[in-house]
VEXMAR-303247 format. One record per residue (C-alpha): residue number from 1; residue in three letters; x, y, z. Coordinates in pm, 1 decimal, always signed. Example, Ala and Ser with C-alpha at 12.3 -4.5 7.8 and 13.67 -1.06 7.14 Angstrom:
PT  milo  kemar         u         v         w
PT     1    ala   +1230.0    -450.0    +780.0
PT     2    ser   +1367.0    -106.0    +714.0
This chain:
PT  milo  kemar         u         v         w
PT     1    unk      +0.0      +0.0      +0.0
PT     2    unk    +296.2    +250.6     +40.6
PT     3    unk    +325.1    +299.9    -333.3
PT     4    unk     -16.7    +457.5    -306.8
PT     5    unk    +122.3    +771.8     -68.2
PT     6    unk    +132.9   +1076.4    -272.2
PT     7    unk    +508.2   +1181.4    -365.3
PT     8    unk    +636.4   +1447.9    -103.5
PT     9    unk    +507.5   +1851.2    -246.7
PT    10    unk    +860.3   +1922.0    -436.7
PT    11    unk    +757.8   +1655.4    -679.1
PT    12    unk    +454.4   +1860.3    -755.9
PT    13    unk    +664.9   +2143.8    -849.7
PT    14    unk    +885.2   +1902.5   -1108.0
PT    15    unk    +572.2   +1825.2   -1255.4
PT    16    unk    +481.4   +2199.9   -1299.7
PT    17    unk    +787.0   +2234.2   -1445.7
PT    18    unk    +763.9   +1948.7   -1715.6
PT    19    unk    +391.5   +2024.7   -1815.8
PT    20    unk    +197.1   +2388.1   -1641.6
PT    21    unk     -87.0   +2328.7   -1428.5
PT    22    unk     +27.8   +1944.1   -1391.2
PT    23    unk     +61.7   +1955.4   -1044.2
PT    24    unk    -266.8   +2114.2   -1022.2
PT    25    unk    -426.8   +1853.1   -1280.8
PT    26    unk    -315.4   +1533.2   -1115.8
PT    27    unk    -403.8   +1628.7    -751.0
PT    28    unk    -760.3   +1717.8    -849.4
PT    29    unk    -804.7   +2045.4    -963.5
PT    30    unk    -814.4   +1955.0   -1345.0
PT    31    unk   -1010.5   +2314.2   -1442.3
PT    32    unk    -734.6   +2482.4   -1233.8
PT    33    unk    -452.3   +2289.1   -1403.1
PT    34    unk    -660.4   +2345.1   -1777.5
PT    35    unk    -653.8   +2706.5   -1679.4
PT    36    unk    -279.0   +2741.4   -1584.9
PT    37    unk    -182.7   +2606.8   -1903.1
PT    38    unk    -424.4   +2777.7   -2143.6
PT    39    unk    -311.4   +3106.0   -1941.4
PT    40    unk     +74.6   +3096.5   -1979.3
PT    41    unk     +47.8   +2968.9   -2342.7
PT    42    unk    -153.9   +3250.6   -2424.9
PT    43    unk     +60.0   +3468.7   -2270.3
PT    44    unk    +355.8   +3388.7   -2459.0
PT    45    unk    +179.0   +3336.2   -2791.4
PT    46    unk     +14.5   +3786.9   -2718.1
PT    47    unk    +384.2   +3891.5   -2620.2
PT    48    unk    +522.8   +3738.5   -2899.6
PT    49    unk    +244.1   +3834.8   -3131.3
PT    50    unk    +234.7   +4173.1   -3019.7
PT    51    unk    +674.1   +4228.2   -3047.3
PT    52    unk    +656.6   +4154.0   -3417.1
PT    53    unk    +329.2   +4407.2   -3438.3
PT    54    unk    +439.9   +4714.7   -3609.2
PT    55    unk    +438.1   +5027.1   -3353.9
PT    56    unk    +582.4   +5116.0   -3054.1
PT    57    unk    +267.9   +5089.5   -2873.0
PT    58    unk    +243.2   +4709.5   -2944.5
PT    59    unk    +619.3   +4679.7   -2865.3
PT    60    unk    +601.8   +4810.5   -2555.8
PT    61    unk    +254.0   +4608.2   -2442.5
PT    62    unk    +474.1   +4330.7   -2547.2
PT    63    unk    +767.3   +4381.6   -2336.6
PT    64    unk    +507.9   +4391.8   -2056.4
PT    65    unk    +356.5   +4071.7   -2097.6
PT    66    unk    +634.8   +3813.1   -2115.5
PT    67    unk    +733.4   +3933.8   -1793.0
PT    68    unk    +421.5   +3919.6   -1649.8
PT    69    unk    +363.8   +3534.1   -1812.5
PT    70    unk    +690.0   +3463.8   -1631.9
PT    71    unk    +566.5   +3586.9   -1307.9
PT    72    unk    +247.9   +3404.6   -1384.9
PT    73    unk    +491.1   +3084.4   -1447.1
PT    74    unk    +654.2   +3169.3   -1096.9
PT    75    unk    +291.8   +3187.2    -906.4
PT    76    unk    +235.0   +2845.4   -1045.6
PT    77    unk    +510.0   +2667.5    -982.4
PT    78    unk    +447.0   +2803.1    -628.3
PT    79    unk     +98.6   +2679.7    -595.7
PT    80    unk    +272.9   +2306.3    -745.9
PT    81    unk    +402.5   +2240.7    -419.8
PT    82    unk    +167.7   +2030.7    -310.8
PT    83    unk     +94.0   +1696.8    -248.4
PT    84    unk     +35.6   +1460.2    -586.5
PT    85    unk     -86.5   +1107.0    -610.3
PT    86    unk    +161.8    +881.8    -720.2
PT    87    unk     +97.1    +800.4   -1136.0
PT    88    unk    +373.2    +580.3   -1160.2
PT    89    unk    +608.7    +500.0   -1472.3
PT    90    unk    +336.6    +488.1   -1742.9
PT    91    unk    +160.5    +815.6   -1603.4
PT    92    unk    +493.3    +984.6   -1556.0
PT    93    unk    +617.3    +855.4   -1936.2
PT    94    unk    +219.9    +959.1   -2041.4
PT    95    unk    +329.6   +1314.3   -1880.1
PT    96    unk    +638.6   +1346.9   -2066.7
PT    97    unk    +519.8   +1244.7   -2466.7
PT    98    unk    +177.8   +1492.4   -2369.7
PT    99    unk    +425.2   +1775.0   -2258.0
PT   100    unk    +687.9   +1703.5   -2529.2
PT   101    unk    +364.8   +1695.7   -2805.3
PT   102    unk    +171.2   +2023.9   -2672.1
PT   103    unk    +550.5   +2205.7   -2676.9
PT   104    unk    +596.1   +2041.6   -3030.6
PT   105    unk    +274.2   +2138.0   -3098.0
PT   106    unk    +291.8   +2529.3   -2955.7
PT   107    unk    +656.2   +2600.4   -3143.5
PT   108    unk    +470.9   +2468.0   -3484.7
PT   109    unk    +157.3   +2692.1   -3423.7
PT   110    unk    +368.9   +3024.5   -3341.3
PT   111    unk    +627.8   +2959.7   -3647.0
PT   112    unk    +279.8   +2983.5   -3852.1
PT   113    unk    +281.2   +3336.1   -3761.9
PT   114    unk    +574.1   +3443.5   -3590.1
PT   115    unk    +921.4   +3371.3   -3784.2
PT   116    unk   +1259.3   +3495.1   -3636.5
PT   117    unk   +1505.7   +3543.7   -3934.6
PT   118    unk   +1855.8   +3702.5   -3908.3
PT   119    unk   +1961.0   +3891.5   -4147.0
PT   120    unk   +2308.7   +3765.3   -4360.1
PT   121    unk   +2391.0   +4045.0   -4606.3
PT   122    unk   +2372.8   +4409.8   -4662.5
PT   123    unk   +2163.5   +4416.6   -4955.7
PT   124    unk   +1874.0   +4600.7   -4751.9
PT   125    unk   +2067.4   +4877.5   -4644.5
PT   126    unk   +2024.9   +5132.4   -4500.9
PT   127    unk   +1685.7   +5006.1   -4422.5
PT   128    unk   +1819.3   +4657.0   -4255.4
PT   129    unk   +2167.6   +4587.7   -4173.9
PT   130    unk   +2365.0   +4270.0   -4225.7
PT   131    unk   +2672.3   +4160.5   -4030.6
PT   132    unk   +2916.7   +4425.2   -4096.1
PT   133    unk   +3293.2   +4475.8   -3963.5
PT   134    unk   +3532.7   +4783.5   -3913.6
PT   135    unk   +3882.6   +4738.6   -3883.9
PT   136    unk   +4089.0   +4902.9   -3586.9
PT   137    unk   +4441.2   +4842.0   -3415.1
PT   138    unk   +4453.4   +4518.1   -3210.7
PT   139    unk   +4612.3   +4708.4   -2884.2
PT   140    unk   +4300.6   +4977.8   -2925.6
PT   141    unk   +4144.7   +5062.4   -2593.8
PT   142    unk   +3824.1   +5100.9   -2758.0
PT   143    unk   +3684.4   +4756.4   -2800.9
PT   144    unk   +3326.0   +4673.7   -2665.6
PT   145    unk   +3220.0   +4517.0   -2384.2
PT   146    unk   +2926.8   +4261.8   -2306.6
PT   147    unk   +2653.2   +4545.3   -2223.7
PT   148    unk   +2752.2   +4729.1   -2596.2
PT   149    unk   +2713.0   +4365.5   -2745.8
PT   150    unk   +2383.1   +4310.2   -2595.9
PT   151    unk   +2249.2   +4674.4   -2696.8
PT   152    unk   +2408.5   +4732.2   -3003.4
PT   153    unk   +2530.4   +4368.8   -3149.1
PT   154    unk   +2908.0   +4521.5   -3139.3
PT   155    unk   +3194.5   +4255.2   -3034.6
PT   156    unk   +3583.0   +4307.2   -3073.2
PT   157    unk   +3727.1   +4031.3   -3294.9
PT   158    unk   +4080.9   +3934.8   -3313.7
PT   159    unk   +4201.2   +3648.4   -3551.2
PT   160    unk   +4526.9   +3532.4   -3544.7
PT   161    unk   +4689.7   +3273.9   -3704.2
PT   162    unk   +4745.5   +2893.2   -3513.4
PT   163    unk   +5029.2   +2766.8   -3711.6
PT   164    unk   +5261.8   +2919.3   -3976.3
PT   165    unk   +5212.0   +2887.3   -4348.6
PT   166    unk   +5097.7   +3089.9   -4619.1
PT   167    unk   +4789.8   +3338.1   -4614.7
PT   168    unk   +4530.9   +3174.4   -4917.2
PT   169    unk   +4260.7   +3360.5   -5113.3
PT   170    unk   +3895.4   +3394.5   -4947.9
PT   171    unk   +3658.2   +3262.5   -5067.0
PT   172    unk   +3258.2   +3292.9   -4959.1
PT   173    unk   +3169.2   +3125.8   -4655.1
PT   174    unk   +2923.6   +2844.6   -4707.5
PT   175    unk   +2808.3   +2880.7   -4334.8
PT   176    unk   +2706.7   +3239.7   -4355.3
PT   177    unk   +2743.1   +3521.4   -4678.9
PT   178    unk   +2844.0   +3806.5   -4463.0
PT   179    unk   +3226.2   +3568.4   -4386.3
PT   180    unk   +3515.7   +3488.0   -4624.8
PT   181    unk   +3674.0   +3168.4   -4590.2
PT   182    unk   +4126.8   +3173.7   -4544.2
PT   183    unk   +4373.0   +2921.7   -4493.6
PT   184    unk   +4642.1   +2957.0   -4342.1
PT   185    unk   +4858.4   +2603.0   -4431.2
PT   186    unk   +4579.4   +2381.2   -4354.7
PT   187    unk   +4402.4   +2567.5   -4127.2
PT   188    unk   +4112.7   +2728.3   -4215.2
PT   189    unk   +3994.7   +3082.8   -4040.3
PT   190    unk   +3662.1   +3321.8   -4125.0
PT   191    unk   +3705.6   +3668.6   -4135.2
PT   192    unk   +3441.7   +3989.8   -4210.5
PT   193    unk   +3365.8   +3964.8   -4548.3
PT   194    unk   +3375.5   +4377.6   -4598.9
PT   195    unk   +3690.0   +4401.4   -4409.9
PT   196    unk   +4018.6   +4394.8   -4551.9
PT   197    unk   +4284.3   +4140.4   -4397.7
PT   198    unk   +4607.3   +4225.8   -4295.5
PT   199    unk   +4764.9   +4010.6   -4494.0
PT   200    unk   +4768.8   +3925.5   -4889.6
PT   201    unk   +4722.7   +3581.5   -5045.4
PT   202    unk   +5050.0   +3427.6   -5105.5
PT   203    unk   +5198.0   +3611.0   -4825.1
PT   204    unk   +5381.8   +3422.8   -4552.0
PT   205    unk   +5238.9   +3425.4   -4194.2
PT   206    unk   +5387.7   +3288.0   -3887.1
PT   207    unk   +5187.8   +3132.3   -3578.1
PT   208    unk   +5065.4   +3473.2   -3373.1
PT   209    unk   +5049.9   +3682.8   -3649.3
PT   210    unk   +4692.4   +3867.2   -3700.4
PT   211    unk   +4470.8   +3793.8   -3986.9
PT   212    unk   +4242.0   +4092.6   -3868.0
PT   213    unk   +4125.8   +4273.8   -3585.5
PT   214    unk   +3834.3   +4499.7   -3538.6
PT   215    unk   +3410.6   +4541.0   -3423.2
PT   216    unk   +3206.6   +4321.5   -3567.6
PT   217    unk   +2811.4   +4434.9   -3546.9
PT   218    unk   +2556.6   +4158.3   -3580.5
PT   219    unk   +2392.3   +4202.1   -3880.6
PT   220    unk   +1936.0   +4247.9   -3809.7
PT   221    unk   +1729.3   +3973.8   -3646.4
PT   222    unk   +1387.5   +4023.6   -3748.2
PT   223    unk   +1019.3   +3917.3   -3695.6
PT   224    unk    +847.1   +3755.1   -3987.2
PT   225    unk    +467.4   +3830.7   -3931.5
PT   226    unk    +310.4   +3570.8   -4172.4
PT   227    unk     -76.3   +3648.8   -4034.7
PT   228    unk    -141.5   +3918.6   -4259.2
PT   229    unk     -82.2   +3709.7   -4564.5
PT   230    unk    -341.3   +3490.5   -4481.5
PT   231    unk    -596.3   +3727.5   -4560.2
PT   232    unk    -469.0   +3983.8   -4789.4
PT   233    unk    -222.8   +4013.7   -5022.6
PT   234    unk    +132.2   +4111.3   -5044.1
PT   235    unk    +153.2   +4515.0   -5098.6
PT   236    unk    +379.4   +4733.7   -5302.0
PT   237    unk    +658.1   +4860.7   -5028.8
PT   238    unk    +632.1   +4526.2   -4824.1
PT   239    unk    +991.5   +4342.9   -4712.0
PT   240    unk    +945.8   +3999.4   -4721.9
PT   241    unk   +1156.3   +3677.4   -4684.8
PT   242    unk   +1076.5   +3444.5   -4988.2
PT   243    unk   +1231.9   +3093.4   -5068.3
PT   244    unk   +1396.6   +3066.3   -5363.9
PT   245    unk   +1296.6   +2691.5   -5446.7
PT   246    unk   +1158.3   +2714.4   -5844.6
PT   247    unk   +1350.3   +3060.9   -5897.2
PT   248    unk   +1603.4   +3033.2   -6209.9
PT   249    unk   +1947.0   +3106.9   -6077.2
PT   250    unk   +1894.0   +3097.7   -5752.8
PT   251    unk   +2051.9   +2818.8   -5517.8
PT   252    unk   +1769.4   +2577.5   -5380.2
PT   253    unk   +1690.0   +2551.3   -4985.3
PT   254    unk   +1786.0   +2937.9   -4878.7
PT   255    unk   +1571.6   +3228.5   -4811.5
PT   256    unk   +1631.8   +3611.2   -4904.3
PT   257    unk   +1442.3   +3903.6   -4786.3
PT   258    unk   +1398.1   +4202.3   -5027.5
PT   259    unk   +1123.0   +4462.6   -5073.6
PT   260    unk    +825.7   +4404.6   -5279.6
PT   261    unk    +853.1   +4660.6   -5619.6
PT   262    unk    +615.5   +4538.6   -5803.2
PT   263    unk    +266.6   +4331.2   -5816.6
PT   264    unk     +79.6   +4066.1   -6019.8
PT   265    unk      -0.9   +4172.2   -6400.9
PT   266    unk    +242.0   +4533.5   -6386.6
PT   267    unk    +476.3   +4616.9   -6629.4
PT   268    unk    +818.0   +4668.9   -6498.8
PT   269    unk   +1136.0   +4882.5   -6613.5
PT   270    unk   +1375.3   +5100.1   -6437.9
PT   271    unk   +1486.5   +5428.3   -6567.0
PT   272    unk   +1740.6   +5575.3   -6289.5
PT   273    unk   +1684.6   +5656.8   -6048.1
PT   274    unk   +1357.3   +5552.8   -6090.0
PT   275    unk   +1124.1   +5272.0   -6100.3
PT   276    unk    +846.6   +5262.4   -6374.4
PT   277    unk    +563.4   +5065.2   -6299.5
PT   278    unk    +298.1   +5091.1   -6598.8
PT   279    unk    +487.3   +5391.5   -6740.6
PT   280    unk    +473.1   +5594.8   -6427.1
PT   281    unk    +771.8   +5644.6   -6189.7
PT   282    unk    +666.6   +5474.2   -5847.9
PT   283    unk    +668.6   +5748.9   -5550.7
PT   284    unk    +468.8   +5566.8   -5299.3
PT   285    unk    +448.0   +5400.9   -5053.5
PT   286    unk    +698.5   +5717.3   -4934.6
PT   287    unk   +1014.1   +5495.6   -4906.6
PT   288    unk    +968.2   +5476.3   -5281.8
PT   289    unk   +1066.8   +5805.1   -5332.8
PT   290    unk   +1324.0   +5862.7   -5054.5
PT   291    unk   +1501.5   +5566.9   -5284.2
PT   292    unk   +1464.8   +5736.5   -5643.7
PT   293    unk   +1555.0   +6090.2   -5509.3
PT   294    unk   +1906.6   +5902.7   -5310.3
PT   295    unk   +1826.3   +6073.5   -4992.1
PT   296    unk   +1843.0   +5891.5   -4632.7
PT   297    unk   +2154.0   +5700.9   -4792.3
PT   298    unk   +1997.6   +5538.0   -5087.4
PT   299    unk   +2144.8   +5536.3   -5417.7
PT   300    unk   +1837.7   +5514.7   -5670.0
PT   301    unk   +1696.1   +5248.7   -5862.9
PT   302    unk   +1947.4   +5068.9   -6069.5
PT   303    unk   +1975.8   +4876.8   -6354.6
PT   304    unk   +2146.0   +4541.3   -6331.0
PT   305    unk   +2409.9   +4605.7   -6552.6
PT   306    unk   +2514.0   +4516.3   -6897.4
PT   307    unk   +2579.7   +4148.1   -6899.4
PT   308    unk   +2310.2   +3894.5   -6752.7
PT   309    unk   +2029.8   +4084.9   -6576.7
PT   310    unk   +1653.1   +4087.7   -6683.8
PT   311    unk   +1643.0   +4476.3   -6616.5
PT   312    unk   +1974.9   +4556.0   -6796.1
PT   313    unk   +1911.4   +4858.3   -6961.0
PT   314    unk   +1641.0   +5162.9   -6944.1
PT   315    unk   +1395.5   +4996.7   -7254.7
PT   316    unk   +1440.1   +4602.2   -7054.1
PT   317    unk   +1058.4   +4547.6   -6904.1
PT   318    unk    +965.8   +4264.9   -6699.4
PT   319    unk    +538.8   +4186.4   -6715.4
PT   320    unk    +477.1   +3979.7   -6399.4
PT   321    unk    +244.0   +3676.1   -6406.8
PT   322    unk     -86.1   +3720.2   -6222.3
PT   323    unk     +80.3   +3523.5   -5895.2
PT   324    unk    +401.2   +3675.6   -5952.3
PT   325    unk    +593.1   +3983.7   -5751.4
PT   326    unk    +915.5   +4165.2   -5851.9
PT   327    unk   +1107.9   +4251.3   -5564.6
PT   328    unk   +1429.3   +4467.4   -5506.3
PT   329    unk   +1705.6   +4511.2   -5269.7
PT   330    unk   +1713.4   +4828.9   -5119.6
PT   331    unk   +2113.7   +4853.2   -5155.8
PT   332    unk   +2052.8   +4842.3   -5564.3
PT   333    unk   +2387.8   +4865.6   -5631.1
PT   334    unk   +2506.3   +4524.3   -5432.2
PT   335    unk   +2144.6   +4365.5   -5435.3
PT   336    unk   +2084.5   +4034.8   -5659.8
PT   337    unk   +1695.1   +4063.9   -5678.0
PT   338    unk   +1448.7   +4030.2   -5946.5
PT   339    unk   +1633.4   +4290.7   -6208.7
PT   340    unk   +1910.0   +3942.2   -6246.9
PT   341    unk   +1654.1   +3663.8   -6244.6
PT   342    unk   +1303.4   +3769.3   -6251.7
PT   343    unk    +979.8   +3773.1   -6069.0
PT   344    unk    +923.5   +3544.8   -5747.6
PT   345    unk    +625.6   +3321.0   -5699.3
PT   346    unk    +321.4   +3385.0   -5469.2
PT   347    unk    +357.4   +3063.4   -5311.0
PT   348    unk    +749.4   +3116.1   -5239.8
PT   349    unk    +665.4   +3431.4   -4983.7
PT   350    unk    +716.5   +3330.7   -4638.1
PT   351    unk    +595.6   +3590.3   -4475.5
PT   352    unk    +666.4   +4058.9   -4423.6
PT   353    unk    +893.2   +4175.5   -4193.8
PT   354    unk    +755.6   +4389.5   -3919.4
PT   355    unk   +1026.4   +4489.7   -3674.6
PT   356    unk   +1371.2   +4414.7   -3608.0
PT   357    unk   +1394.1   +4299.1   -3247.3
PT   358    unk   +1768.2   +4286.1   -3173.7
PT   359    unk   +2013.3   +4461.7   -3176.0
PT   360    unk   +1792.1   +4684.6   -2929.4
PT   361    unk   +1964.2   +4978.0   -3053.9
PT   362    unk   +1767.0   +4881.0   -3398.5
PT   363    unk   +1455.6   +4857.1   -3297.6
PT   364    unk   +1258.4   +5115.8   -3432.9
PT   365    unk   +1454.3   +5114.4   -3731.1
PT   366    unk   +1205.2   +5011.5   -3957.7
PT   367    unk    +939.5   +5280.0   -3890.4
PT   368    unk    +830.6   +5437.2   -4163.1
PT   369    unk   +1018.1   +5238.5   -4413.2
C-alpha cells in the first residue's frame, strides 16, 4: 500500500515544471490545471504576437507581458508544491510524450505566424543591416564590452593565425554570406567579409600573427509576421523573406528578404533613379521616393548592368504573371533581386517583416520604411 502515498510537495513542483498546471491537474483540480496552461500559453503566444506588431505601442505592451507570463509561471510553480498522487512510470512517461507533443505542438503553431530570421547580407541597407565589420588596431582601448554587445550587437574580434604557413585567397563562406573563408597552411579561419585582412594571399604568416582585428556588429534579427498574408495580399513597399525553391538562378533551400517593387499583371522597367511601374515612376508608398531621389543614404533604382540581368538597360521590361511579384534590394547597387533573375512566386513568400527585435539599438529602425 505505500506505493499509493502521494510523492512528497517538491515533486509537484517538477511536474509543474515538465507540463503547467500538472501539479494542479493530477491532484484534483483539473479546471485549475486546464486554466494554468491555457493562461501561460496565451501569454507567450500575445507577447510574442504583439513584439513583431508594427508600432511602438504594441512593442512596448509586449515587453510587458512576457514578464508578467513569467511571473504568472513563478505563481504556479508556487501553488505546485503540493501533495500529488503517485501516477507511476506509465503516467509519468504519459506526462512526458503529452508535454513534449503540446511544446511540439505550440513552437509549430507560433512559427505559422511568428518567424525569427537574421539577417546575412547588406543588400537592404540602409533600411536593414547585415553583419558588418570595421577594422581598428589590435592594442586599441576602444573595443566593446558585453553590455555594448547586448544593446548594439558590437563585439571586438581578433584572428590570429594557429600555425605558420601561407595566407590563401577567401573565398565565400558556405556557413554564412556576410564571412570569407582563409587558410592559413591547412588551417582554415573566417574573417568579415567587408573588411580587408592584414595580410595578402600568397603572403607568408607565422603562428601569432593577425589575420584581422576589429568590431564586428551583428547584422538584423527580425520578426516575420506571416498572419497578414493569410488574408490579404502582399503590398507594393512590403519586405518579405521568400524561398527561392523554383527561382532560375537561384541556389535551392535558402531564403532572401527584399522589398516588394512590383505586383501581379504590372509592367516593370527602371529608368534611374527611378522605377516605372505601368509607365509611371513609383513614388509611394513614401520609401519609394526617398530611394529614387538618393536621400536617407539610398542610391536610386538601378539597372542590373550590362551582362546577364533581366532589367539591364532603361527599354528592358519585366510583365509579372498574375501570382508573380518583382522585388528589389534596397542597396541596388550590391542587391541580386528580381532585375538578375526575374519575378518570385506567390507561393514562395514566407511571410513581411515587421520589426527588427535585436540589436535593441535597432529597434525602431524600420518605422516608416
Amino acid at each position: 500500500m505505500n506505493n499509493k502515498q502521494p510523492y512528497r510537495e517538491w515533486v509537484g513542483v517538477v511536474l509543474g515544471m515538465l507540463l503547467a498546471g500538472a501539479a494542479h491537474f493530477l491532484s484534483g483540480q483539473r479546471a485549475a490545471g486546464l486554466k494554468w496552461y491555457i493562461s501561460l500559453f496565451a501569454c507567450g503566444v500575445v507577447g510574442v504576437a504583439l513584439l513583431a506588431t508594427p508600432g511602438m505601442a504594441p512593442f512596448i505592451l509586449g515587453l510587458a507581458i512576457i514578464p508578467a507570463g513569467v511571473v504568472l509561471w513563478l505563481v504556479m510553480l508556487k501553488q505546485s508544491y503540493r501533495p500529488v498522487q503517485r501516477i507511476g512510470i506509465p503516467g509519468w512517461l504519459t506526462l512526458i510524450v503529452i508535454a513534449i507533443v503540446l511544446r511540439s505542438g505550440s513552437s509549430f503553431l507560433a512559427r505559422q505566424f511568428i518567424h525569427p530570421f537574421k539577417v546575412p547580407t547588406g543588400t537592404m541597407q540602409p533600411t536593414i543591416f547585415g553583419t558588418h565589420a570595421r577594422s581598428m588596431p589590435a592594442d586599441s582601448c576602444d573595443k566593446p564590452g558585453f553590455s555594448q554587445w547586448l544593446l548594439s550587437g558590437q563585439r571586438y574580434l581578433e584572428v590570429k593565425a594557429e600555425s605558420s604557413g601561407t595566407f590563401s585567397a577567401m573565398s565565400l563562406s558556405r556557413v554564412d554570406p556576410s564571412w570569407l573563408t582563409c587558410r592559413v597552411g591547412s588551417r582554415q579561419y573566417e574573417l568579415p567579409r567587408f573588411a580587408p585582412p592584414l595580410k595578402q594571399p600568397g603572403e607568408q604568416v607565422s603562428a601569432g600573427d593577425t589575420l584581422w582585428a576589429g568590431i564586428v556588429t551583428a547584422g538584423d534579427h527580425v520578426f516575420i509576421e506571416r498572419i497578414s498574408y493569410l488574408f490579404s495580399k502582399p503590398k507594393r513597399g512590403d519586405i518579405v523573406v521568400f524561398r527561392t525553391e523554383g527561382i532560375p538562378t537561384l541556389p535551392p533551400g535558402t531564403f532572401y528578404i527584399k522589398r516588394i517593387a512590383g505586383l501581379p499583371g504590372e509592367r516593370i522597367r527602371i529608368a534611374p533613379p527611378f522605377l516605372i511601374v505601368n509607365g509611371h515612376e513609383v513614388m509611394e508608398p513614401p520609401i519609394f521616393k526617398t530611394i529614387s531621389t538618393s536621400s536617407g543614404g539610398y542610391a536610386g533604382f538601378q539597372l542590373a548592368g550590362p551582362v546577364g540581368g533581366r532589367l539591364s538597360k532603361p527599354t528592358d521590361e519585366i510583365t509579372l504573371g498574375p501570382h508573380e511579384y518583382l522585388v528589389l534590394g534596397d542597396n541596388t547597387q550590391n542587391s541580386f533581386d528580381s532585375r538578375f533573375w526575374g519575378a518570385v512566386p506567390e507561393r514562395n513568400i514566407l511571410g513581411r517583416v515587421t520589426r527588427i527585435y535585436w540589436p535593441f539599438t535597432r529597434i525602431s529602425a524600420l518605422e516608416g520604411k
